[in-house]
C-alpha positions, 0 to 999 in steps of 0.5 A, a space after each residue: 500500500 505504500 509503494 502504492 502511495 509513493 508511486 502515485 504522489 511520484 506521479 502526481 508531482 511529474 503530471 503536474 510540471 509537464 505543461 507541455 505536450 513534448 514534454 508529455 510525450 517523453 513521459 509516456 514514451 519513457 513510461 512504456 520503455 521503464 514499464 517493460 524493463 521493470 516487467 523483465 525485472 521482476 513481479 511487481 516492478 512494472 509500476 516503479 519501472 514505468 514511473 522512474 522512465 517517466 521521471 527520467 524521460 520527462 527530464 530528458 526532454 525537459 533539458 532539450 528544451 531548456 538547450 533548444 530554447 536557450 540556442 534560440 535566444 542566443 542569436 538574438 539580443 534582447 
C-alpha cells in the first residue's frame, strides 16, 4: 500500500510540471520503455519501472528544451 502511495504522489508531482505536450510525450514514451524493463525485472516492478522512465524521460526532454530554447535566444539580443 505504500509503494502504492509513493508511486502515485511520484506521479502526481511529474503530471503536474509537464505543461507541455513534448514534454508529455517523453513521459509516456519513457513510461512504456521503464514499464517493460521493470516487467523483465521482476513481479511487481512494472509500476516503479514505468514511473522512474517517466521521471527520467520527462527530464530528458525537459533539458532539450531548456538547450533548444536557450540556442534560440542566443542569436538574438534582447
Amino acid at each position: 500500500m505504500r509503494k502504492a502511495l509513493v508511486l502515485i504522489a511520484a506521479m502526481a508531482a511529474t503530471a503536474t510540471v509537464s505543461v507541455q505536450p513534448v514534454m508529455a510525450k517523453g513521459c509516456i514514451r519513457g513510461a512504456m520503455a521503464g514499464g517493460v524493463a521493470g516487467h523483465f525485472v521482476g513481479k511487481g516492478h512494472a509500476l516503479a519501472g514505468a514511473a522512474a522512465g517517466c521521471i527520467v524521460a520527462h527530464h530528458h526532454y525537459a533539458k532539450k528544451a531548456r538547450e533548444a530554447k536557450a540556442a534560440a535566444h542566443a542569436g538574438h539580443p534582447g
